[in-house]
Structures are given as C-alpha cells and as structure tokens.
BAFI-3210 file (N, C-alpha, C; in Angstrom, 3 decimals, decimal comma, padded with zeros to 6 digits):
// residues 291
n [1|2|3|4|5|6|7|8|9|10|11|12|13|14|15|16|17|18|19|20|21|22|23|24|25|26|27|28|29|30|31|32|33|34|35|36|37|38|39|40|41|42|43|44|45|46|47|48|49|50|51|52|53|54|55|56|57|58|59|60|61|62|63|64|65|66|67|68|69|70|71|72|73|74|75|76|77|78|79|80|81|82|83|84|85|86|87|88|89|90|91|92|93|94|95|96|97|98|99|100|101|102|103|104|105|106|107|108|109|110|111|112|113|114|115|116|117|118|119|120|121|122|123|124|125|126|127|128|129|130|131|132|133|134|135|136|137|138|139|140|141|142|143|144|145|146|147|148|149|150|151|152|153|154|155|156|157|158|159|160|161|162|163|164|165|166|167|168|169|170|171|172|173|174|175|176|177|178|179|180|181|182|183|184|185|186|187|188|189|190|191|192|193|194|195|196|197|198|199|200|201|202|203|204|205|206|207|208|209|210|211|212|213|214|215|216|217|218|219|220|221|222|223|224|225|226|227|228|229|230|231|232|233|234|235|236|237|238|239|240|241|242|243|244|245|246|247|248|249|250|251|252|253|254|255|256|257|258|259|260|261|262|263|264|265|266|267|268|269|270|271|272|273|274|275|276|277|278|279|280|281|282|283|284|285|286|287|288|289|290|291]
n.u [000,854|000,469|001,226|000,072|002,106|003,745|005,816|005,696|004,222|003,866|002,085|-000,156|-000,342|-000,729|000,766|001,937|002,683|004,523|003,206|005,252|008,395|011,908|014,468|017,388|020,718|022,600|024,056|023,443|022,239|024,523|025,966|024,295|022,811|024,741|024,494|025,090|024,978|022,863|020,886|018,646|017,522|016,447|017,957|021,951|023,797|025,802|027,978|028,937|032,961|034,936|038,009|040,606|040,545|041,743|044,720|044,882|046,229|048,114|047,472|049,117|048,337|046,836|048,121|048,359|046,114|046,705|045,963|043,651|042,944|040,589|040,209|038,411|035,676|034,179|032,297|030,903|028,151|025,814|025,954|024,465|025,187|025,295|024,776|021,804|020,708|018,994|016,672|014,590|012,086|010,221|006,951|004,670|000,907|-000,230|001,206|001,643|-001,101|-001,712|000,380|001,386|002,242|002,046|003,317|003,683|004,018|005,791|008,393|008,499|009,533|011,905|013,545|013,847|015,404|017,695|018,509|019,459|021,599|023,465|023,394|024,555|027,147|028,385|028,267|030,282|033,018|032,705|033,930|033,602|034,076|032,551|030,521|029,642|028,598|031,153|032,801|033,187|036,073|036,879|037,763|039,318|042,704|042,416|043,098|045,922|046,870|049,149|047,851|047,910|046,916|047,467|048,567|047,188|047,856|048,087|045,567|045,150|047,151|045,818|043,683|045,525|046,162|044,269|042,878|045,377|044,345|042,484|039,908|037,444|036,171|033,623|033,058|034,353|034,889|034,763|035,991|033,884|036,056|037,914|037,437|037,530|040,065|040,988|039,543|040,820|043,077|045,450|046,850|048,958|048,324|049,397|052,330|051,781|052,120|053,153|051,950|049,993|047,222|047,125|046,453|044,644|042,051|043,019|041,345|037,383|036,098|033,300|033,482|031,411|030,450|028,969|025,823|024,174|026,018|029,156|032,445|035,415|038,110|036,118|034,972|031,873|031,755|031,467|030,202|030,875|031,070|031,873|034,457|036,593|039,466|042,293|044,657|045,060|045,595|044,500|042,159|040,892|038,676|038,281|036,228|034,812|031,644|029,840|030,794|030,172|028,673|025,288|024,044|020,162|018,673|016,400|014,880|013,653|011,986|009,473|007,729|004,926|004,550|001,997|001,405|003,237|004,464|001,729|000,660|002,416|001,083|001,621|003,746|006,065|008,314|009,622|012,616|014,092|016,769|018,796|021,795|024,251|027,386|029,644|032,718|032,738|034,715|038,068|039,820|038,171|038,143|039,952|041,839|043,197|045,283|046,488|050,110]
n.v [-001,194|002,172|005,381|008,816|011,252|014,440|015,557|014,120|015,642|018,395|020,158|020,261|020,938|023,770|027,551|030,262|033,896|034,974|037,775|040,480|041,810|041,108|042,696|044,399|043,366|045,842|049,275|051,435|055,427|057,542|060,080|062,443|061,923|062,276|065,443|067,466|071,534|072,088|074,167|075,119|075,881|077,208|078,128|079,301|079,510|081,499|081,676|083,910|084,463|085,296|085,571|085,971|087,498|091,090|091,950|092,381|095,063|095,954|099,580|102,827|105,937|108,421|107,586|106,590|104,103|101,189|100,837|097,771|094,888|093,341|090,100|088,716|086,042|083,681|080,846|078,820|077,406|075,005|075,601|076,812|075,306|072,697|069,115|066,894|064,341|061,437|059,587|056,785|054,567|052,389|050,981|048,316|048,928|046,297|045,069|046,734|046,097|043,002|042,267|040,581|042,399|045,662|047,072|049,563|051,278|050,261|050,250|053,153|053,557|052,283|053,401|056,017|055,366|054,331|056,726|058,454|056,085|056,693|059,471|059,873|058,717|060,514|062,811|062,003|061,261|062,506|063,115|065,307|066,085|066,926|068,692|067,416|066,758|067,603|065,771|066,044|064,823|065,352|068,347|070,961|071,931|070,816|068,975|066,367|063,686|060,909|057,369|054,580|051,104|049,761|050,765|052,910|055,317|056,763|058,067|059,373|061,666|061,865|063,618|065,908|067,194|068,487|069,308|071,532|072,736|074,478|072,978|071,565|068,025|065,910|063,438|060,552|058,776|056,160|052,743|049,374|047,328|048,731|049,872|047,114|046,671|048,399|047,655|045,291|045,412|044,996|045,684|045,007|043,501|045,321|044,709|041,959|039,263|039,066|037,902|036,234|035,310|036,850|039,063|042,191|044,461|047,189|048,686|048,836|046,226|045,715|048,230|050,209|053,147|054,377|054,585|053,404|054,066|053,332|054,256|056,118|056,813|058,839|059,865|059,764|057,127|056,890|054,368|053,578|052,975|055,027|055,874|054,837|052,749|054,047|053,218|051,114|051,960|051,859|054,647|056,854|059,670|062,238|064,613|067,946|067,982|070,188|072,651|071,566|072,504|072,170|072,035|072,373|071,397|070,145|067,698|064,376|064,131|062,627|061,637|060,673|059,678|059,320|059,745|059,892|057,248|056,661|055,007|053,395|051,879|052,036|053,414|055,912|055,968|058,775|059,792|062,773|064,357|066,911|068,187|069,587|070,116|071,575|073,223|074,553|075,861|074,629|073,050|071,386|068,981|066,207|064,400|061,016|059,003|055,818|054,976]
n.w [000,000|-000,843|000,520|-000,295|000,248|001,246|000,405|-002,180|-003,295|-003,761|-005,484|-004,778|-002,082|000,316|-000,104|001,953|001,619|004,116|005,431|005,501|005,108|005,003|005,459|004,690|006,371|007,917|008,282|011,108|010,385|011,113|011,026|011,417|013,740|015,868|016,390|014,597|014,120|012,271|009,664|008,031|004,415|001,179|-000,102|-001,020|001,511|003,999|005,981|008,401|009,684|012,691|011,998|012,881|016,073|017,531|019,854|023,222|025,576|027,937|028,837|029,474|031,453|029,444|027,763|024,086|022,139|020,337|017,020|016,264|013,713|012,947|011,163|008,786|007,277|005,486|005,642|002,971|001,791|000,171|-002,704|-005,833|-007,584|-005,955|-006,409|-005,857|-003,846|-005,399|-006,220|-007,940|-009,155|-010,923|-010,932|-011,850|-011,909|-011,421|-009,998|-007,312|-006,556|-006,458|-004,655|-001,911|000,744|001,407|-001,382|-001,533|-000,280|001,326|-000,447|-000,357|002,248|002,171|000,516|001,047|003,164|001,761|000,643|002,987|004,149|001,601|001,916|004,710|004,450|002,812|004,312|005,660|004,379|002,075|-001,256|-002,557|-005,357|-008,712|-008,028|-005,800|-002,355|000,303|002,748|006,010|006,727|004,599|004,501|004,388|006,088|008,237|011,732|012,012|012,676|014,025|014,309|016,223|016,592|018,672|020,889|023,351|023,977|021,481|020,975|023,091|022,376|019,902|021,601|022,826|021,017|019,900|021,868|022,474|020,263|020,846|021,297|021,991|021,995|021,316|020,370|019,466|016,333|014,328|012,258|013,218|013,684|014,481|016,941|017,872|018,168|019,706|021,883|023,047|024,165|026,512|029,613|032,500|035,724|038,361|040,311|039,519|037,109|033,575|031,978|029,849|030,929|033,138|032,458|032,424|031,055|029,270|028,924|029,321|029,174|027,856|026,287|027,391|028,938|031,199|030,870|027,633|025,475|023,704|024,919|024,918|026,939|028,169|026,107|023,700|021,159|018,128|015,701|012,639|009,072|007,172|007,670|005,903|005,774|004,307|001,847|002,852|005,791|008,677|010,004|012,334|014,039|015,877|016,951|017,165|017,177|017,692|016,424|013,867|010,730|009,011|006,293|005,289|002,391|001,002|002,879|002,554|000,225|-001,043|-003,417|-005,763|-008,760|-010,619|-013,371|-014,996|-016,330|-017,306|-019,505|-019,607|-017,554|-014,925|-011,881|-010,810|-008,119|-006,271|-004,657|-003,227|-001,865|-000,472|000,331|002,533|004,252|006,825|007,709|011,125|012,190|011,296|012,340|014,312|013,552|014,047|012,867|013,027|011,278|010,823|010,585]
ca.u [000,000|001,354|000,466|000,659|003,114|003,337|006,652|005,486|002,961|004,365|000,985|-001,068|000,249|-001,260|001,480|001,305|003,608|004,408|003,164|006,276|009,708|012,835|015,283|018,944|022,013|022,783|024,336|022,134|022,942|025,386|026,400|022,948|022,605|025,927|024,279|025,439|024,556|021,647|020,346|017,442|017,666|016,399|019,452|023,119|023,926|026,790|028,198|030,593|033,451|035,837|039,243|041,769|040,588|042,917|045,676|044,137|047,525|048,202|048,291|049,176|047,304|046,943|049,363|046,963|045,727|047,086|044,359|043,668|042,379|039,914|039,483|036,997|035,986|033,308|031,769|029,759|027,195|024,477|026,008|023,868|025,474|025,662|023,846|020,700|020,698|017,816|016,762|013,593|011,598|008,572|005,902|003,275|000,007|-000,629|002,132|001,324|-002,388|-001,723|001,430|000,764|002,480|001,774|004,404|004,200|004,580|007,138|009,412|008,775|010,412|013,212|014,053|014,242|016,388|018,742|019,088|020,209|022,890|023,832|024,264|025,303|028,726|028,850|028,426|031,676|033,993|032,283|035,244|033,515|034,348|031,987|029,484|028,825|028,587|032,737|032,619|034,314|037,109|038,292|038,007|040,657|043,054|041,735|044,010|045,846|047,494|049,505|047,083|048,297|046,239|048,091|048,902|046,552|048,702|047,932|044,381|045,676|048,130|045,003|043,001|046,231|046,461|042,408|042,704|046,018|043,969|041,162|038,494|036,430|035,666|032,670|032,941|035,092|034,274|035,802|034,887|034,303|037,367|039,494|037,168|037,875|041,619|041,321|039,205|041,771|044,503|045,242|047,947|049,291|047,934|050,573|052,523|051,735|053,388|052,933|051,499|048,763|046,631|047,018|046,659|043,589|041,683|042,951|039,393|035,868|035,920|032,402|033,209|030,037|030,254|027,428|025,228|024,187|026,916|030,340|033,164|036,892|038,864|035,472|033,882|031,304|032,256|030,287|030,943|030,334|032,050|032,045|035,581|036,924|040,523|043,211|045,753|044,714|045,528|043,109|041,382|039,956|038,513|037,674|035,247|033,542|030,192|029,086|031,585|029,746|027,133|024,930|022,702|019,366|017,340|015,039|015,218|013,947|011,073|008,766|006,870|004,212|004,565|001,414|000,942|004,046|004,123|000,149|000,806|002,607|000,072|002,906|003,524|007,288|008,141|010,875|013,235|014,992|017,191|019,677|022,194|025,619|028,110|030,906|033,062|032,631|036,535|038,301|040,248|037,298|038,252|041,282|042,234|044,322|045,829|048,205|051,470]
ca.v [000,000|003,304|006,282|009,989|012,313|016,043|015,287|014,058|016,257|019,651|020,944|020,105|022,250|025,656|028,045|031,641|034,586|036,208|039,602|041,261|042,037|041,110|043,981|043,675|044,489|047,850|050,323|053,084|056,864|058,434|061,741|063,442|061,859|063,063|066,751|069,252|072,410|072,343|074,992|074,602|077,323|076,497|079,140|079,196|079,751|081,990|081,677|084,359|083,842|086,020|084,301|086,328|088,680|091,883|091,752|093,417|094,910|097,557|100,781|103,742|106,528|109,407|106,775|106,020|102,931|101,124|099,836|096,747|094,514|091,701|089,516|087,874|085,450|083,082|079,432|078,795|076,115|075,299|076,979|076,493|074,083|071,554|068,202|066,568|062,599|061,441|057,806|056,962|053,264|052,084|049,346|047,835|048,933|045,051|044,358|047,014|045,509|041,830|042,102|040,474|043,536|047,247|047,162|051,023|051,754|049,450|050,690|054,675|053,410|051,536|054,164|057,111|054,520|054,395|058,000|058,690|055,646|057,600|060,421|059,431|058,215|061,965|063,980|061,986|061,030|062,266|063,367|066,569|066,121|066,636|069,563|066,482|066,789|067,748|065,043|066,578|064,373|066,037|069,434|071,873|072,418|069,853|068,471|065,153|062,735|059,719|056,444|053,081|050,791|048,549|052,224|053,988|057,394|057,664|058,573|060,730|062,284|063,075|064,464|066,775|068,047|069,287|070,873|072,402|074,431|075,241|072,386|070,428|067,028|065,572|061,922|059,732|058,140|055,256|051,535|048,485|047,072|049,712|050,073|045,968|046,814|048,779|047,156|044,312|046,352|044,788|045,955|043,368|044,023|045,931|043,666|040,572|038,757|039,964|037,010|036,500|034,812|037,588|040,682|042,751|044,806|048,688|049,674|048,525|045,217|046,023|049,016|050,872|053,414|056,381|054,712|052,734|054,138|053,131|055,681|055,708|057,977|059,623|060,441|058,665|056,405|056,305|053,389|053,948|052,455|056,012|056,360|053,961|053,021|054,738|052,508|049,678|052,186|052,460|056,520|057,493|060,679|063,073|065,549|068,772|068,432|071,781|073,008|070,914|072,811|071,007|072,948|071,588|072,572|068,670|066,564|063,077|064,935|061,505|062,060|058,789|059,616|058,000|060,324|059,461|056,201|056,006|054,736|052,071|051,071|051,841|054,413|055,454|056,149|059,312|060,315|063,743|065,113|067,604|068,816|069,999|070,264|072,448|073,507|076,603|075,656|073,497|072,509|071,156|067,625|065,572|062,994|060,128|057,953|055,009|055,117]
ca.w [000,000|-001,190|001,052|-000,834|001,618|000,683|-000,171|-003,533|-003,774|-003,199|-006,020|-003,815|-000,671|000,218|000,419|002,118|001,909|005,291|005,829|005,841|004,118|005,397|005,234|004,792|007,241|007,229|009,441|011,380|009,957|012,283|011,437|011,947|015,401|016,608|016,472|014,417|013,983|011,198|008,913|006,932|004,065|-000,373|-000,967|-000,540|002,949|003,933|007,695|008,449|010,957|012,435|011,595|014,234|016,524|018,451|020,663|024,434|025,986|029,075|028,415|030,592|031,523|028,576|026,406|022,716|022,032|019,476|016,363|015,967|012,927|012,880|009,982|008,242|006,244|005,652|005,225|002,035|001,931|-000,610|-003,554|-006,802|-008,471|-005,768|-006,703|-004,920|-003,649|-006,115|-006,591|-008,248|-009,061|-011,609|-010,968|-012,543|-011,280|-011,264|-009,105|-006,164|-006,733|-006,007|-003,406|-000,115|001,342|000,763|-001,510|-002,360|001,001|001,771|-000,800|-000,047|003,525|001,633|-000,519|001,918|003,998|000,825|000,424|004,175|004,290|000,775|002,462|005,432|003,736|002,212|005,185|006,638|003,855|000,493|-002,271|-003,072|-006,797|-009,461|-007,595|-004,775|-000,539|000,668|003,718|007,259|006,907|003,694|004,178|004,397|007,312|009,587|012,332|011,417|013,408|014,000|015,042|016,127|017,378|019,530|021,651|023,805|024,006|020,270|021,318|024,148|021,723|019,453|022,049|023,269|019,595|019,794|022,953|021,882|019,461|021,670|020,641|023,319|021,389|021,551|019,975|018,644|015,285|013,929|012,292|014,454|013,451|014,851|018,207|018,696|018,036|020,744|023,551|022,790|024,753|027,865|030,724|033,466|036,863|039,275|041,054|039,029|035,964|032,367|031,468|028,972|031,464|033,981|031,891|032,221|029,369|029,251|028,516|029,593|027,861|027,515|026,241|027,770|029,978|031,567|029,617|026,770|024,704|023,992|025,440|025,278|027,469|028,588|024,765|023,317|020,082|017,044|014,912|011,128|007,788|006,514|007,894|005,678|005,208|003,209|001,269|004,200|007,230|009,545|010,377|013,285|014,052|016,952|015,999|017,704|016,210|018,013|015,258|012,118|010,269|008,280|005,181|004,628|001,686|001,245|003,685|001,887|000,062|-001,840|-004,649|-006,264|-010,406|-011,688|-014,643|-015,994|-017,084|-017,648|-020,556|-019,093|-016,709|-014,386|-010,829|-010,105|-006,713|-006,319|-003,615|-003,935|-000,814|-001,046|001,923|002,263|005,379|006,909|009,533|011,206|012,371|010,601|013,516|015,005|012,753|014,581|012,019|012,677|010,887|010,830|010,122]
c.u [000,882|000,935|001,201|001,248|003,204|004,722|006,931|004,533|002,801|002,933|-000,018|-001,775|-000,196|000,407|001,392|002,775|003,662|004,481|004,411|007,276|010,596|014,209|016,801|019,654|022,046|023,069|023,215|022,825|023,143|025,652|025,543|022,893|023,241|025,541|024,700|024,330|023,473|021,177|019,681|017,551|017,263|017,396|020,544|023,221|025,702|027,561|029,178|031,087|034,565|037,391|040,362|040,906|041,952|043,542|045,449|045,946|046,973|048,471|047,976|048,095|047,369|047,799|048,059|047,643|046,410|046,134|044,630|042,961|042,170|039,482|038,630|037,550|034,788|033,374|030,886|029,014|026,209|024,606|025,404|023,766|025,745|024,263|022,852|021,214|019,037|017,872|015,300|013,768|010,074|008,221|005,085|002,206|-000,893|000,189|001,495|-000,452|-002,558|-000,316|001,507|001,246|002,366|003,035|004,985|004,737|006,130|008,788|009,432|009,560|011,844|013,683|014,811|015,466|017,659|019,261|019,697|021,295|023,395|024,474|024,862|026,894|029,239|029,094|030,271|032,849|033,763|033,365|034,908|033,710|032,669|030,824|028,466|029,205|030,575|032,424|033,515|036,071|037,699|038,460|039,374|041,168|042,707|043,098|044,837|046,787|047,972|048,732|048,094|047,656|046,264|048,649|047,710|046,976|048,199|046,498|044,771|046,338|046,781|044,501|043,872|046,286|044,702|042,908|044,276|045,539|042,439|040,033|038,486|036,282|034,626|032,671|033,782|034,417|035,318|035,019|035,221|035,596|038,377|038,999|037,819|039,083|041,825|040,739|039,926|042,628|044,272|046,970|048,270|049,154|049,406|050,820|052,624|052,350|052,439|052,134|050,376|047,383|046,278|046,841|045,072|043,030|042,011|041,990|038,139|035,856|034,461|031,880|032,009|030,569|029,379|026,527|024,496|025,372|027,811|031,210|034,625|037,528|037,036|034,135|033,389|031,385|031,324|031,154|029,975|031,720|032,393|033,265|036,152|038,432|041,123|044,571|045,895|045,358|044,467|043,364|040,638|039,827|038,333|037,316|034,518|032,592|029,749|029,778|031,057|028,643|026,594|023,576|021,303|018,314|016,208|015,752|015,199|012,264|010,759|008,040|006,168|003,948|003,605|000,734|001,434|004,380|002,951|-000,180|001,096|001,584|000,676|003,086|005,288|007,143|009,573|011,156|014,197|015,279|018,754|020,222|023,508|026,498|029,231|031,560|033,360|034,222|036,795|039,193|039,598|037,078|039,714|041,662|043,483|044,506|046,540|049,375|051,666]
c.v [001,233|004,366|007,626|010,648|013,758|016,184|015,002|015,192|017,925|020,566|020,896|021,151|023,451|026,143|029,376|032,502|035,618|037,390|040,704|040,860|042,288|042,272|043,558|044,506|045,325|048,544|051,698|054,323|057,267|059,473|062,508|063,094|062,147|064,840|067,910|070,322|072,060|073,147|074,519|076,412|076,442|077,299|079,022|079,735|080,243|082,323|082,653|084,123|085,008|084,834|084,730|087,495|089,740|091,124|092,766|093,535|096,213|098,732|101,934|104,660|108,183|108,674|106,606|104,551|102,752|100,320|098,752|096,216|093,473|091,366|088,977|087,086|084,870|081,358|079,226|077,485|075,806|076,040|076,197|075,239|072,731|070,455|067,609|065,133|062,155|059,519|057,633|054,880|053,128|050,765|049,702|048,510|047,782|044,477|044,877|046,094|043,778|041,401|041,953|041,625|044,902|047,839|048,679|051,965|051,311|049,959|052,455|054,501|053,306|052,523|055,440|056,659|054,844|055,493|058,386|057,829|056,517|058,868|061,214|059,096|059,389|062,701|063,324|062,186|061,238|063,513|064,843|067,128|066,197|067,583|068,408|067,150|066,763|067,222|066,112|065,847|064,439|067,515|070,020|072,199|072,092|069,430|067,454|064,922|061,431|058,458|055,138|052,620|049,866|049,711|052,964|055,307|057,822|058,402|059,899|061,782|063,401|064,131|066,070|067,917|068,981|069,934|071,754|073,654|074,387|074,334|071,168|069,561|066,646|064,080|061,817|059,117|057,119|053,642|050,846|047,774|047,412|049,833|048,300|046,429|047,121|048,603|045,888|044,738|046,115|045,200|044,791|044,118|044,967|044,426|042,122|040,291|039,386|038,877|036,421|036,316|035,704|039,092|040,733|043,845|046,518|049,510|049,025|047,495|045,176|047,369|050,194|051,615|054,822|055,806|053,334|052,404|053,841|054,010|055,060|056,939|059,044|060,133|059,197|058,279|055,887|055,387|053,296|053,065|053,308|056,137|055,161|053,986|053,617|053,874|051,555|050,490|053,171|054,229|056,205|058,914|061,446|063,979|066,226|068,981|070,028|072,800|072,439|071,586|072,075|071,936|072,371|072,256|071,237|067,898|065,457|063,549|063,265|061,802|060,537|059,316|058,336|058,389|059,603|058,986|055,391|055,390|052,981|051,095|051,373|053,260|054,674|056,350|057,220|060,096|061,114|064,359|065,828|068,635|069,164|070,658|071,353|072,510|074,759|076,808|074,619|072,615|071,816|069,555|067,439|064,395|062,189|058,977|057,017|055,005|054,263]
c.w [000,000|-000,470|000,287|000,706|000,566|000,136|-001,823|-004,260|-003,903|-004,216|-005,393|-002,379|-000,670|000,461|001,093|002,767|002,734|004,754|005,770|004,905|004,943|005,068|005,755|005,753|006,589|008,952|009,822|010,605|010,855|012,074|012,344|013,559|016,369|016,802|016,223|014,127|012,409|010,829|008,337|005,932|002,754|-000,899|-000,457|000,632|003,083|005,446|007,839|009,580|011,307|012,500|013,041|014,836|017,015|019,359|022,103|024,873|027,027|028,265|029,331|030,273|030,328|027,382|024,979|023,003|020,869|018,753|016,402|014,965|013,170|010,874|009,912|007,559|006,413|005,209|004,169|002,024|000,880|-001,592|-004,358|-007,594|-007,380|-005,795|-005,891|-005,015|-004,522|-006,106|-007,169|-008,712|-009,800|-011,241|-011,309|-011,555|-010,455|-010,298|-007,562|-006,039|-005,959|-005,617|-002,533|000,962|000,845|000,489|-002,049|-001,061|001,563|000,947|-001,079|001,129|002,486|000,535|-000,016|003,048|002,788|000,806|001,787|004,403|002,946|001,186|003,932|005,876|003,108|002,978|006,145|005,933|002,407|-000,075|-002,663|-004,700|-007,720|-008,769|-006,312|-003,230|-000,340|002,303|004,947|006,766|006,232|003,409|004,891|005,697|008,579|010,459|012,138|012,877|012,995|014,659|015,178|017,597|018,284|020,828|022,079|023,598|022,787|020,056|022,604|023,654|020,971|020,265|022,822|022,346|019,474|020,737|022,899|020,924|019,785|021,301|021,961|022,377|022,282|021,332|019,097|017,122|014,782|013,566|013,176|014,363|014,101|016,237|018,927|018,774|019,598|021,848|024,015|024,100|026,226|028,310|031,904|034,691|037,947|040,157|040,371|037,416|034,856|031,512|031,198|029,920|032,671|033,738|031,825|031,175|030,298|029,863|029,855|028,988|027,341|026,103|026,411|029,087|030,281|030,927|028,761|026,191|024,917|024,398|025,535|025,903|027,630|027,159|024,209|021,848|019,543|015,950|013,715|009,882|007,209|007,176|007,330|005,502|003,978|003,140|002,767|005,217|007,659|009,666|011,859|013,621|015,385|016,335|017,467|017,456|016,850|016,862|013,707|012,181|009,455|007,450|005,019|003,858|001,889|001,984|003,182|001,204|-001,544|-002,949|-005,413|-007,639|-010,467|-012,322|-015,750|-016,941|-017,528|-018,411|-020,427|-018,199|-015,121|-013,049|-010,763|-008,756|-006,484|-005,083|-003,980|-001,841|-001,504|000,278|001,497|003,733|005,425|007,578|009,437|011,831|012,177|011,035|014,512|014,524|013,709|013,747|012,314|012,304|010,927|010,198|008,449]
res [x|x|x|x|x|x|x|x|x|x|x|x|x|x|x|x|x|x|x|x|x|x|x|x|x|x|x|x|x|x|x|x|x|x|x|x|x|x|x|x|x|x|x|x|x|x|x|x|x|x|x|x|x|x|x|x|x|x|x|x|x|x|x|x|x|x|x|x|x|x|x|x|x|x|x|x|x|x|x|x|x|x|x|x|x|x|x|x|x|x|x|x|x|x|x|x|x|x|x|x|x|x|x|x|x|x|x|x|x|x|x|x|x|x|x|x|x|x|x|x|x|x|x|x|x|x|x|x|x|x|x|x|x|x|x|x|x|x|x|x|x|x|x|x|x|x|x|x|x|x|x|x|x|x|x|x|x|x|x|x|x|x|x|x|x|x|x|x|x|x|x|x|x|x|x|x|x|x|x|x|x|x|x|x|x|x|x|x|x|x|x|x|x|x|x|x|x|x|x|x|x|x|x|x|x|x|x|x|x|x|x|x|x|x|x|x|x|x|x|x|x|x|x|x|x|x|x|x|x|x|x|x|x|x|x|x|x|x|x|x|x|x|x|x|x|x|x|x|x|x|x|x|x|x|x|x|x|x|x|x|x|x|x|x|x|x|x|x|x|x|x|x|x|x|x|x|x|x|x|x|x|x|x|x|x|x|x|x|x|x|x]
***
C-alpha cells in the first residue's frame, strides 16, 4: 500500500507569503545623530566667521591705544550648483495591486532609507568632486594625526592636539574594526606577571560606559564604515560636532509619479534630498591615521 506524503505532492500544498519584508544588514545613519549644527535654508547659505581677533595689551594713563584689525571670512554652503541625492523606481500597477504587502509603502520606507545611508557616507567622507557633498574628513586644514592601534597614548596624543587648538571634542568616530583593536589592549595588573593569562583589558571590555553608549577615554564612540581606510591604514577621528554645520534645503522629500508612465500602466516612486556640510573651524576635525 502506497500512502501519498506532501513530499510528492508539493501541487497540492497551500502556500502563504508572510506579511512582511525582510530587510537587509545595514548600518544606522550616524552623522545626523551626533548633532550638528543644522540649517534649513532652499538658498546658498553663507556663515561668516571672524578668523583672528585683536591683541588686548596695558596701556598707561593718557598713552593712545594702538588699532587693531579683525578679519573675516566666511563658510559657504548650498552653492547652486551643488547636486541633490535622487533615486527613483517604476511598478506595474498590477504588481502594487496583487502584493501580499503594501508594496508602495514598503518601498517609499526603503528608498528614503537608501538616500540617508547615501548620504550618510557623504556627510563623513564624500570626495567633493563633481558639484557632490565635501565630507568633514576632507576638508581643508583639519588636524591630522599619527594612530596606532596597539597604543593607547595615540588617542591621548590626538586628544592633546584638539585641545592644543582650543576644541572640546565631543565623539570619537571610527569603524568596528578599529574600536575591537582597541578594547583588545590589555595591561598586566601591578605587582603581578605579564602574562597572557594575567593581563587585564585597558578599557571597559564592555566598552560601555554612563550609559548605553560606547566611550573611550570619557567620549562617546560612534561606529560607522564612513571612515573607511586609506591605502589599508586604519582613520579614526575626533570631531567637535558643536563646530559641524549642516545645510538643509530637502530633507527626503517623496513624490508617487502615476501620470508618468500612464501609458505604461505603471507608478514610479521618487526620492529627492539635497544637503551639504561644513566647519565653522576646521580645527574642530582631529584625524588620525596610521602610520
């Protein structure tokens, strides 16, 4: 006697496609949440700064003063020609129609998601070529440094070189890669042998401290891919965000085209944002690198 099993029979079988859409790894967007300064403006934006002020000195009584000159200068932001983050997407009318998920919805999320890791990766490390986003970490006259990540001091070193030229840091930035490097870093207790088995971790092996967040030496450490290596040596950054401005003319501004392709039968789905960063001191970047 032969019994059917569903095994043979797989036409048979109801099937049913969960409710939902699995969404791929992916890093959160970090710049924005680190808190810079933000402008919202649809025109070029023009920050001025003074660059040096006077020299205050004694002076006797009936003696003149002697003048003094302050310079200027400014920050430009938002000039004309710089480009928008755009992405756009057509479907069938037949598709959103019979898609077990509200798939027009689903991909206005997934789209506006795209454009923020997009420019996400611009506001840290974008090339500035071609009328695109000039990332912090390549503008002009930033701090640099020596990193190595088998060395605490070289983090102490950066943070000597910031407050050497007057900048409070706020957060570290750097990928996970380079944060394990460094919660790795163990010392050998006082008193006791050096030996692997007896050495304790530098850090927090948790790294967590105040908090949720991670923290090294007291600042809290955002971990992003937008600081990516250069010719395979690691970057890390210290950064005054109270020092980053940030332009915004569209934020992630949607639009549902279903004139367009009426023809087609067809809806596209378009995402247009358009931003642009700065520093209001350009000393307010600590870059270091490895050797």
């Amino acid at each position: 006697m032969a019994i059917e099993v569903t095994s043979g029979n797989s036409t048979l079988i109801q099937s049913q496609v969960a409710n939902l859409l699995v969404q791929p790894l992916e890093q959160a967007s970090t710049f924005l949440a680190a808190g810079p300064v933000v402008l919202d403006s649809s025109q070029p934006v023009r920050v001025p700064r003074i660059v040096n002020g006077v020299t205050a000195g004694f002076v006797a009584e009936g003696a003149q003063i002697s003048d003094g000159d302050v310079a200027f200068d400014e920050v430009t932001l938002l000039p004309s020609t710089l480009k928008s983050l755009k992405v756009l997407v057509k479907l069938s009318n037949e598709l959103i129609r019979t898609a077990v998920i509200g798939l027009d919805a689903v991909l206005r999320t997934r789209l506006v998601t795209d454009v923020a890791n997009a420019l996400d990766a611009a506001l840290w490390d974008g090339a500035g070529t071609s009328n695109t986003i000039k990332g912090i970490l390549r503008q002009t006259g930033i701090q640099t440094g020596t990193l190595d990540l088998t060395d605490a001091d070289s983090l102490i070193d950066g943070i000597a070189a910031a407050q050497g030229n007057k900048v409070n840091p706020t957060h570290w930035a750097m990928t996970s890669d380079s944060f394990a490097a460094l919660r790795k870093l163990k010392i050998a207790n006082p008193g006791e042998t050096s030996d692997q088995d007896f050495r304790q971790y530098l850090f927090d092996p948790t790294g967590i401290s105040g908090g949720t967040a991670f923290h090294l030496f007291g600042l809290p450490v955002i971990i992003t891919d937008n600081i990516p290596k250069v010719s395979t040596k690691a970057r890390v950054a210290l950064v005054d965000f109270s020092k980053v401005v940030v332009a915004r003319d569209v934020n992630a501004e949607v639009k549902i085209l279903d004139q367009t392709w009426g023809d087609y039968d067809s809806v596209g789905i378009r995402v247009v944002s358009r931003w642009d960063t700065a520093l209001l001191q350009a000393k307010a970047v600590t870059l270091l690198t490895e050797a």
